[in-house]
DRENPA-3360 file (N, C-alpha, C; in nm, 2 decimals, always signed):
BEGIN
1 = XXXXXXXX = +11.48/+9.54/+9.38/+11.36/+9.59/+9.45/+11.36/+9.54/+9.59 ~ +11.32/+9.63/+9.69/+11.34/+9.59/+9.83/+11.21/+9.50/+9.86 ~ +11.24/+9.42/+9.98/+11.13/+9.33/+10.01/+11.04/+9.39/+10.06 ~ +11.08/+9.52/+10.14/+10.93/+9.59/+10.19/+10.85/+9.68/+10.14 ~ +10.88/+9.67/+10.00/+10.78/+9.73/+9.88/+10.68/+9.67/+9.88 ~ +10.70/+9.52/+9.89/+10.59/+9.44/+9.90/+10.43/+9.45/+10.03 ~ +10.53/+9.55/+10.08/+10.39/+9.52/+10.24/+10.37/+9.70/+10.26 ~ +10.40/+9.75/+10.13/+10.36/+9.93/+10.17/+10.31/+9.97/+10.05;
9 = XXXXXXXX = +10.16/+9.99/+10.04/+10.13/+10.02/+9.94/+10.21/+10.12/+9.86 ~ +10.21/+10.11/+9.72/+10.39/+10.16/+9.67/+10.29/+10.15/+9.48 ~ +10.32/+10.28/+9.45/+10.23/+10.34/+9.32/+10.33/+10.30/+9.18 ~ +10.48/+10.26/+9.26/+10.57/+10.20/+9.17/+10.56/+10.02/+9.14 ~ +10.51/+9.99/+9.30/+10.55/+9.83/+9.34/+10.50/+9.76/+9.25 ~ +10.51/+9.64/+9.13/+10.51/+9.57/+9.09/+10.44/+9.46/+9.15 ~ +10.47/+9.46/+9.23/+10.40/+9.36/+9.35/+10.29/+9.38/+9.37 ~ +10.26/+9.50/+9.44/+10.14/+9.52/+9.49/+10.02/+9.56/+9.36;
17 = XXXXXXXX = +10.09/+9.59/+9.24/+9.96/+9.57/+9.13/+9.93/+9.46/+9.10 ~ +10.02/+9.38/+9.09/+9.97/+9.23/+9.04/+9.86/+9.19/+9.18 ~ +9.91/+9.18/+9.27/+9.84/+9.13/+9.40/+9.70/+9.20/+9.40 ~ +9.73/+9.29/+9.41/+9.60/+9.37/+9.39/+9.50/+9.31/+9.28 ~ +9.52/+9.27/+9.16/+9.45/+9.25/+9.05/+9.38/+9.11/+9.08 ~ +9.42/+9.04/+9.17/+9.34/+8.91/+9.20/+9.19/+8.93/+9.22 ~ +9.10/+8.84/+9.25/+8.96/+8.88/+9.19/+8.92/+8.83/+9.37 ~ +8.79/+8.91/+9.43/+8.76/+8.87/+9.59/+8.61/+8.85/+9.57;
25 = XXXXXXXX = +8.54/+8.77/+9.59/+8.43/+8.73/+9.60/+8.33/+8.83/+9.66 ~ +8.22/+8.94/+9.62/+8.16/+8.97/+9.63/+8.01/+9.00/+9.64 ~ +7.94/+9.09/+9.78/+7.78/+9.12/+9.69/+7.76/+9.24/+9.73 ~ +7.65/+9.29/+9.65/+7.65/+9.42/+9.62/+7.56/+9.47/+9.73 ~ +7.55/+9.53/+9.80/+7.47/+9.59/+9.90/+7.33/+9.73/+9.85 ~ +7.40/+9.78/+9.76/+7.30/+9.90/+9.69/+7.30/+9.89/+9.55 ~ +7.20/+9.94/+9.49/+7.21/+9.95/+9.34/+7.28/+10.03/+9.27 ~ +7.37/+9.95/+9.17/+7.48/+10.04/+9.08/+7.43/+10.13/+8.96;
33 = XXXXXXXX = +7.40/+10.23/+8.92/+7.34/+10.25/+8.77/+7.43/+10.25/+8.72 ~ +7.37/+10.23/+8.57/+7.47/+10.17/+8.42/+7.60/+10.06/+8.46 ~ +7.56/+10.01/+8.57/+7.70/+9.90/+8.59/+7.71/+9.76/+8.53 ~ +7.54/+9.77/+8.50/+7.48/+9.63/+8.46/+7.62/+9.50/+8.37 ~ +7.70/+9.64/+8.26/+7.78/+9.58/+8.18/+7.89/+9.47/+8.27 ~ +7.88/+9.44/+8.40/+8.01/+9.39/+8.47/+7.93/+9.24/+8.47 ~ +7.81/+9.23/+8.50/+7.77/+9.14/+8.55/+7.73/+9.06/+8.40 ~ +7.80/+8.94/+8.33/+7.72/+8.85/+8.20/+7.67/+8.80/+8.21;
41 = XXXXXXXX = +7.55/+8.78/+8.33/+7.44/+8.65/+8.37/+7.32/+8.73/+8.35 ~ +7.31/+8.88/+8.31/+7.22/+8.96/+8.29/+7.23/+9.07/+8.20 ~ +7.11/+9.11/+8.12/+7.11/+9.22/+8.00/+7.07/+9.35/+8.06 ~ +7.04/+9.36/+8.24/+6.98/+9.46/+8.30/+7.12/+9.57/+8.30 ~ +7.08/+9.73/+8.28/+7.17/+9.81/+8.27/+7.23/+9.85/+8.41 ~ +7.16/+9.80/+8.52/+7.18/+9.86/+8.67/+7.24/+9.72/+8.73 ~ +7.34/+9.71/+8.81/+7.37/+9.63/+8.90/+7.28/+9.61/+9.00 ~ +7.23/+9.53/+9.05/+7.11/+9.52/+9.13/+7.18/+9.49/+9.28;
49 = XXXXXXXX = +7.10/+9.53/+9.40/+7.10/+9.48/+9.53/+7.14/+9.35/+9.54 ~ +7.23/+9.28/+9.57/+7.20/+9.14/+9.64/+7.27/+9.07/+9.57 ~ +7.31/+9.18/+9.39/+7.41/+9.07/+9.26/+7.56/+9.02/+9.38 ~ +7.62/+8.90/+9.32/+7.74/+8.81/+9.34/+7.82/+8.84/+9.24 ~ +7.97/+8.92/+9.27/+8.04/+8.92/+9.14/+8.17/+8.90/+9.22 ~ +8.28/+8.87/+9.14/+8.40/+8.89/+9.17/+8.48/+9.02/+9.11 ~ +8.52/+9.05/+9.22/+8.58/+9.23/+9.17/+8.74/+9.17/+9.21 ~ +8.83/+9.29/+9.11/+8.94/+9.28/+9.15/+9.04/+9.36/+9.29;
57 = XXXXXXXX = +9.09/+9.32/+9.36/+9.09/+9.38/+9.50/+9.12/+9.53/+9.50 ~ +9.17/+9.58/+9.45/+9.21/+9.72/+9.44/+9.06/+9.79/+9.41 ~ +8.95/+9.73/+9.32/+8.85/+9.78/+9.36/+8.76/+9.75/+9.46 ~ +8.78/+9.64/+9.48/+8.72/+9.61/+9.63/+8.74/+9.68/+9.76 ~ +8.87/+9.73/+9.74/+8.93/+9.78/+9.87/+8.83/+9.93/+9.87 ~ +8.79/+9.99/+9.77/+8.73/+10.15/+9.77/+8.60/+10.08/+9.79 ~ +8.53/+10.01/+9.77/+8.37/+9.99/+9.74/+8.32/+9.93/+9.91 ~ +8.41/+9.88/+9.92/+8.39/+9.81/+10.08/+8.44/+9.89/+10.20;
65 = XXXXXXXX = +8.50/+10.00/+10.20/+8.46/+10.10/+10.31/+8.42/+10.22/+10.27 ~ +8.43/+10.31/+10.40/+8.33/+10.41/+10.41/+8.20/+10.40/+10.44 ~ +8.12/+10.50/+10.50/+8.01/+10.54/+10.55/+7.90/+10.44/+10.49 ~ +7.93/+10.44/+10.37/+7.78/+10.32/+10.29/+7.86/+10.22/+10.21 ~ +7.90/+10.20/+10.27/+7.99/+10.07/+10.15/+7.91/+10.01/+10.07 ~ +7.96/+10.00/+9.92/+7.85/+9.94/+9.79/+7.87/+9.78/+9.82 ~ +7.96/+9.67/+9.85/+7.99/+9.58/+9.86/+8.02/+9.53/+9.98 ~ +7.98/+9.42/+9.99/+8.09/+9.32/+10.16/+8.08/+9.18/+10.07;
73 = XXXXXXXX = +8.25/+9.22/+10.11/+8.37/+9.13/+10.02/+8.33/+9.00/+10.11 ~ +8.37/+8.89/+10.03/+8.39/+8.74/+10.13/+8.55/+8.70/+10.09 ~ +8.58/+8.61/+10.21/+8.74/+8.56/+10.16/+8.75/+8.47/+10.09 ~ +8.84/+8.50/+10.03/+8.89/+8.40/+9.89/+8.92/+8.28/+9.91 ~ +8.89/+8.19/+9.83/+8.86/+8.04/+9.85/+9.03/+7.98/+9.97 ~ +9.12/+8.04/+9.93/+9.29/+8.02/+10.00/+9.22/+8.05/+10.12 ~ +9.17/+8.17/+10.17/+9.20/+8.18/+10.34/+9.07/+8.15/+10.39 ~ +8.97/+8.05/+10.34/+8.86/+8.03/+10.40/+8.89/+7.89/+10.50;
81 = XXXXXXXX = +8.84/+7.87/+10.58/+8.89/+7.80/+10.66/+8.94/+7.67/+10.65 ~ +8.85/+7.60/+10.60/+8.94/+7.43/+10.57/+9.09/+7.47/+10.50 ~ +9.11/+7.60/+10.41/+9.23/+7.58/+10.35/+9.33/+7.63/+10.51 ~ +9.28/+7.68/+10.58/+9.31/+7.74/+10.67/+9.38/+7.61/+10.81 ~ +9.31/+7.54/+10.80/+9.30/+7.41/+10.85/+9.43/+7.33/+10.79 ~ +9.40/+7.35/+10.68/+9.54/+7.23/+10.60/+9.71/+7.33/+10.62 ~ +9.66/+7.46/+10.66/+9.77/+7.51/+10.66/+9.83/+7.51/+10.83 ~ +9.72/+7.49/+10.91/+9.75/+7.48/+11.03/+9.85/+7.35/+11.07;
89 = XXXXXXXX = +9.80/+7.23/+10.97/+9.84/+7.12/+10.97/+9.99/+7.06/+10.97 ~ +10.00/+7.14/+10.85/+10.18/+7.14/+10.79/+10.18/+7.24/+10.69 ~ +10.22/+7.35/+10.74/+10.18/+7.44/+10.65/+10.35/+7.40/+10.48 ~ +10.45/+7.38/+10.56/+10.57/+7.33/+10.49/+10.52/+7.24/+10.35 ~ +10.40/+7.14/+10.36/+10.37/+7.03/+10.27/+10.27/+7.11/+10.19 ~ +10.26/+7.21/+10.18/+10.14/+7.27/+10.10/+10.22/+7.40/+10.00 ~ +10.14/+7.31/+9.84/+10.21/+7.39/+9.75/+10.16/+7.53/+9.75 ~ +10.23/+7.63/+9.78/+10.17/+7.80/+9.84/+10.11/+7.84/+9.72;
97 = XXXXXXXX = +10.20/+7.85/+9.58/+10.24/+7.89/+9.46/+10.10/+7.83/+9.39 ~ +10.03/+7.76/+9.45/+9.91/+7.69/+9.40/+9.77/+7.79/+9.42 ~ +9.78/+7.81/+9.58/+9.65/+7.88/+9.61/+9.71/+8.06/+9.62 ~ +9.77/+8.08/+9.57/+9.83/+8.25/+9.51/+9.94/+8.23/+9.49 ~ +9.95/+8.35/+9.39/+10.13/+8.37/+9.34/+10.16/+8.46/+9.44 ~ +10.07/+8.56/+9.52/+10.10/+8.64/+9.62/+10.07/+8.62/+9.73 ~ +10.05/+8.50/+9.78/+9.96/+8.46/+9.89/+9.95/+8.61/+10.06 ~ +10.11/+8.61/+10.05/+10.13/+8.68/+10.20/+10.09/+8.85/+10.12;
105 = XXXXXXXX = +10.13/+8.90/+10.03/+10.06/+9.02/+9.99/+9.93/+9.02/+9.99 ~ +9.84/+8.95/+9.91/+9.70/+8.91/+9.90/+9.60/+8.90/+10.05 ~ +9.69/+8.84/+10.08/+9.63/+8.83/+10.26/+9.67/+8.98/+10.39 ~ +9.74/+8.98/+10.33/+9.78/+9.15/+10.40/+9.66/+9.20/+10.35 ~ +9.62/+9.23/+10.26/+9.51/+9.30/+10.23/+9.35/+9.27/+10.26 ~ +9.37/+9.11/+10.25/+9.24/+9.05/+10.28/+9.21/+9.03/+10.41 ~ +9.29/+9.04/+10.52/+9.24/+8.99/+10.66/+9.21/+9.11/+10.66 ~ +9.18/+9.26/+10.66/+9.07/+9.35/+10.65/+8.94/+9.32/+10.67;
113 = XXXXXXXX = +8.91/+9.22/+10.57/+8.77/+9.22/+10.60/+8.78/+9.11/+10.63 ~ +8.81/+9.05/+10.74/+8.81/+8.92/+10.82/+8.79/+8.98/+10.96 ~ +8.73/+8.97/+11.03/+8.71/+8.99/+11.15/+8.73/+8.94/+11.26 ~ +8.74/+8.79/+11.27/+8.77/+8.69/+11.32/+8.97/+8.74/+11.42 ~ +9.00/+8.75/+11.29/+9.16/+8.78/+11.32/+9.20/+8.61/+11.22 ~ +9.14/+8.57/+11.20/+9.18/+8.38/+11.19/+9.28/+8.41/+11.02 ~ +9.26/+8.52/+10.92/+9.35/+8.51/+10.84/+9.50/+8.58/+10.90 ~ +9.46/+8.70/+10.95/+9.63/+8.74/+11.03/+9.68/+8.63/+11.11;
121 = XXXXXXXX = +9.63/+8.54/+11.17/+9.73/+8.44/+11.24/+9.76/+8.34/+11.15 ~ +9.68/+8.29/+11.03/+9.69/+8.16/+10.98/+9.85/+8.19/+10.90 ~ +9.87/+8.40/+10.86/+9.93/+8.43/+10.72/+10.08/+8.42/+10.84 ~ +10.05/+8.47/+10.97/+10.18/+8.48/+11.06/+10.28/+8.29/+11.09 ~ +10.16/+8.22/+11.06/+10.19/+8.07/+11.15/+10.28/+8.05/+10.99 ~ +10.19/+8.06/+10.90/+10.28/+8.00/+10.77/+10.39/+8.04/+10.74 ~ +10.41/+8.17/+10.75/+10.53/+8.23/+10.71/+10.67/+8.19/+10.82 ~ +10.63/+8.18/+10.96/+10.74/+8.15/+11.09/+10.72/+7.98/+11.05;
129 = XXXXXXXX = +10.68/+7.92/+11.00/+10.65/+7.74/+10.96/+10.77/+7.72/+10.83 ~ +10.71/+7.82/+10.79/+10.79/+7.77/+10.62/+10.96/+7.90/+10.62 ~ +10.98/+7.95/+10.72/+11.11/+8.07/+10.68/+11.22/+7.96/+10.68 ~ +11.23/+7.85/+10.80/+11.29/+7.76/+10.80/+11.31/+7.63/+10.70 ~ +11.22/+7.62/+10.60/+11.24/+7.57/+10.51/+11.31/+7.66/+10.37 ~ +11.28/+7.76/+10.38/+11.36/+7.85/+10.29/+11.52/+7.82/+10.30 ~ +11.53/+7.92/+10.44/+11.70/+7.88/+10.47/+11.72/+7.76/+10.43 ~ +11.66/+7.66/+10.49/+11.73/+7.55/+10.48/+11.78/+7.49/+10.30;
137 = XXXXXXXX = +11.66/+7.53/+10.25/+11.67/+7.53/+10.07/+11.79/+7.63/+9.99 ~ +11.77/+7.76/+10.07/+11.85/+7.89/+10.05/+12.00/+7.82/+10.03 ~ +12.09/+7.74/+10.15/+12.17/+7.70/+10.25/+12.23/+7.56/+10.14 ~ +12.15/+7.53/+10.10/+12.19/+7.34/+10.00/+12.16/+7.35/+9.84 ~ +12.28/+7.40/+9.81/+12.32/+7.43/+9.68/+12.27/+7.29/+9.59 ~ +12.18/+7.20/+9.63/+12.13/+7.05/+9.52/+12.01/+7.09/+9.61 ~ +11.89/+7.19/+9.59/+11.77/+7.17/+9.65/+11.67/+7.14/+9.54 ~ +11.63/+7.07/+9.59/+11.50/+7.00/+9.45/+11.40/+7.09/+9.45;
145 = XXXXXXXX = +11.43/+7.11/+9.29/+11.38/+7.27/+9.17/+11.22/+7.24/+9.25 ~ +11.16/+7.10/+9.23/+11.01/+7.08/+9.27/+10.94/+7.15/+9.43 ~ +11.06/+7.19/+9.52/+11.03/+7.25/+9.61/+11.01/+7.42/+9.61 ~ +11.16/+7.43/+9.54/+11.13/+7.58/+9.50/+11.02/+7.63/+9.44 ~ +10.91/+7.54/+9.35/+10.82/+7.56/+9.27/+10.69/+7.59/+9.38 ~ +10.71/+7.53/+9.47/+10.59/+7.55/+9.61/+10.61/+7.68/+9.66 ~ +10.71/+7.71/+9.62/+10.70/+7.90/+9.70/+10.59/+7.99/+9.63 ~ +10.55/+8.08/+9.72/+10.49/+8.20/+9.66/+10.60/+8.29/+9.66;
153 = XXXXXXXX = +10.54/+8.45/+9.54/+10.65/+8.52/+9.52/+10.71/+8.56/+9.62 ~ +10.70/+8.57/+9.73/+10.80/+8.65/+9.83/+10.88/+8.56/+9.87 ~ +10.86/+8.41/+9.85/+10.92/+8.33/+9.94/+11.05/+8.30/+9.85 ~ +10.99/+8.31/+9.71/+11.10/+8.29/+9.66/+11.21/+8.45/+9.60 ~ +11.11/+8.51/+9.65/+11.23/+8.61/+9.65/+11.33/+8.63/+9.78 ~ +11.26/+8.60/+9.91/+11.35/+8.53/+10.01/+11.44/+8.46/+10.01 ~ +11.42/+8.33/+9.96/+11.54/+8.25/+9.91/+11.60/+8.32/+9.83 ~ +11.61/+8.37/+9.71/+11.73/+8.41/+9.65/+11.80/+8.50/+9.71;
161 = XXXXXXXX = +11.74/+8.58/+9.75/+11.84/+8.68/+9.87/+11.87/+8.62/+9.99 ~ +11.88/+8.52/+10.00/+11.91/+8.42/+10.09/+12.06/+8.38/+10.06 ~ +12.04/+8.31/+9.95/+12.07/+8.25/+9.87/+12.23/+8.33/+9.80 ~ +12.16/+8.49/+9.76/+12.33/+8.57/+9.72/+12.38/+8.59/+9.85 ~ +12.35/+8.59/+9.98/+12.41/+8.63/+10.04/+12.49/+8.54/+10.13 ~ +12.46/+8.35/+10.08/+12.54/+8.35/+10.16/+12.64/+8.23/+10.04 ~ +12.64/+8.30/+9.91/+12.72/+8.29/+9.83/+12.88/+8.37/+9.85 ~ +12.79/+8.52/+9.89/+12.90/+8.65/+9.92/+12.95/+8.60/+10.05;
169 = XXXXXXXX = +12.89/+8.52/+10.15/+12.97/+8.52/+10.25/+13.08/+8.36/+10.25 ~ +13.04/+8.29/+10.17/+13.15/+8.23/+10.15/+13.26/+8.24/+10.09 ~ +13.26/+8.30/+9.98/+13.35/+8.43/+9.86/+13.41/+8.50/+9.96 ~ +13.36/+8.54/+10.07/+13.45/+8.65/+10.14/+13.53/+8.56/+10.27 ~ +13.45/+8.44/+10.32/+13.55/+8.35/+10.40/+13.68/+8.28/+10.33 ~ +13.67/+8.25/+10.20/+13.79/+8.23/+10.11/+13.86/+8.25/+10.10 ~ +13.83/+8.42/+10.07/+13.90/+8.48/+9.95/+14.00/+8.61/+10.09 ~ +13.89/+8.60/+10.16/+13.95/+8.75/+10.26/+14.12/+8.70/+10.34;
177 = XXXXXXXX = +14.15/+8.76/+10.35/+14.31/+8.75/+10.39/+14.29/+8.83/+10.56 ~ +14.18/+8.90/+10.57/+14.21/+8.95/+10.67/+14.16/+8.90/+10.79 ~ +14.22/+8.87/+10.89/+14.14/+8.80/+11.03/+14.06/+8.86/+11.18 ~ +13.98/+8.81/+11.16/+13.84/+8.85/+11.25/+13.96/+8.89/+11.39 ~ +13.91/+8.97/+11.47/+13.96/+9.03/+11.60/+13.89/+9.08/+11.70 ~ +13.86/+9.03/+11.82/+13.79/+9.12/+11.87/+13.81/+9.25/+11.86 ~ +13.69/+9.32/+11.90/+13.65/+9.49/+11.92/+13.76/+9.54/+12.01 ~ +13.80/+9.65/+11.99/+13.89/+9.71/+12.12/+13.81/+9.71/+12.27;
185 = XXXXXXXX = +13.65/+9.71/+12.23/+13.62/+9.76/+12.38/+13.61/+9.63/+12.44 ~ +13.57/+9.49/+12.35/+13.58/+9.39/+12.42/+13.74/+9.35/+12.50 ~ +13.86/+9.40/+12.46/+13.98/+9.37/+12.47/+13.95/+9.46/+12.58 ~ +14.00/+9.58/+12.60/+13.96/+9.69/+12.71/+13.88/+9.59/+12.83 ~ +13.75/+9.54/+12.85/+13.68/+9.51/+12.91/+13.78/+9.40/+13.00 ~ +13.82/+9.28/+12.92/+13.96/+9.18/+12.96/+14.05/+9.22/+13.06 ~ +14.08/+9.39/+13.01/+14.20/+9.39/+13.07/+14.19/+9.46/+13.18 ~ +14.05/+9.52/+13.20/+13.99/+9.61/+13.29/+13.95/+9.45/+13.40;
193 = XXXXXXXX = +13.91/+9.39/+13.36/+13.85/+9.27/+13.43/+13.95/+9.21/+13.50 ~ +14.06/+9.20/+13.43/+14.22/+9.09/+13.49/+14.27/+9.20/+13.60 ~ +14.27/+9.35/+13.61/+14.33/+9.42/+13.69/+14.26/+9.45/+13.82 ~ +14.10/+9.39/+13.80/+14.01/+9.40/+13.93/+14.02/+9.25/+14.00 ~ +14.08/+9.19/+13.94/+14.05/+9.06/+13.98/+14.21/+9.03/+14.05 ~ +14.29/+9.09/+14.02/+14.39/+9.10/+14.08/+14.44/+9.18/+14.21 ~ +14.35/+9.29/+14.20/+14.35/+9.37/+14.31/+14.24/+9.30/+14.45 ~ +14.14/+9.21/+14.42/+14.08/+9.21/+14.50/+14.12/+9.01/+14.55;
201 = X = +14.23/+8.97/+14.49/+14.26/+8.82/+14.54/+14.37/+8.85/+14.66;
% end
């Protein structure tokens, strides 16, 4: 499965259902009828104005736009700012795989209702912070398993495609018999260059 399944909403993606099923902190803006069953802090059959529930994001995402939106979502305890802060910090020393299994999917979705911009830059700083620790992990065939365990899913699907590829590129520096050559047009360019340089000494 390709990596940019992950960042296009995709009715096959695996990814994007699980991600989606994470729960986003909300309140209700209008009254629900017969919804009462979601909420277990009450026997009332109507979801009331003002109720606090956590919905799962795929239905968050319908309820919180359009013209009357029933809901305005809040951000999940990961992109609220002190976590936001500790990721600004070292974002590398922070177990991802702790505060989401999807963190960079999850947040694609959620800086929506962030307004600020403060989750799209925090989700851009982590990922350019930590790609260099991937490679670097990807790259050192004895990387300690306890690191790998700090990735979120993409990161560690990064690394492994990291990882076969530069298995296959060693397998092919080995094994290959045949040797690198420049391009003809680079060679052309040489010879084009030594004949102007000789005409004009």
């Amino acid at each position: 499965m390709s990596l940019q399944l992950s960042y296009t909403p995709n009715y096959y993606s695996l990814e994007d259902i699980l991600a989606t099923q994470e729960r986003v902190p909300c309140k209700f803006l209008q009254n629900v009828p017969r919804m009462g069953v979601l909420n277990p802090s009450t026997e009332d059959k109507d979801l009331k104005s003002g109720t606090q529930l956590e919905l799962p994001l795929w239905l968050t995402l319908d309820c919180a736009t359009g013209r009357q939106p029933i809901v305005a979502p809040e951000l999940p305890k990961s992109y609220r700012e002190a976590y936001r802060e500790i990721l600004k910090a070292d974002a590398t020393a922070v177990d991802l795989h702790k505060f989401s299994l999807y963190f960079y999917e999850l947040g694609f979705n959620i800086k929506h209702f962030d307004r600020s911009g403060e989750v799209h830059d925090i989700l851009l700083h982590t990922f350019t912070t930590r790609f260099r620790l991937i490679m670097d992990l990807a790259n050192n065939s004895e990387a300690d398993p306890t690191i790998l365990q700090k990735l979120d899913m993409l990161e560690r699907r990064i690394y492994k495609e990291a990882q076969a590829a530069g298995v296959k590129l060693n397998s092919w520096l080995l094994e290959s018999s045949f040797q690198l050559q420049a391009a003809s047009m680079v060679t052309n360019h040489r010879k084009r260059k030594r004949v102007d340089d000789d005409l004009f000494s």
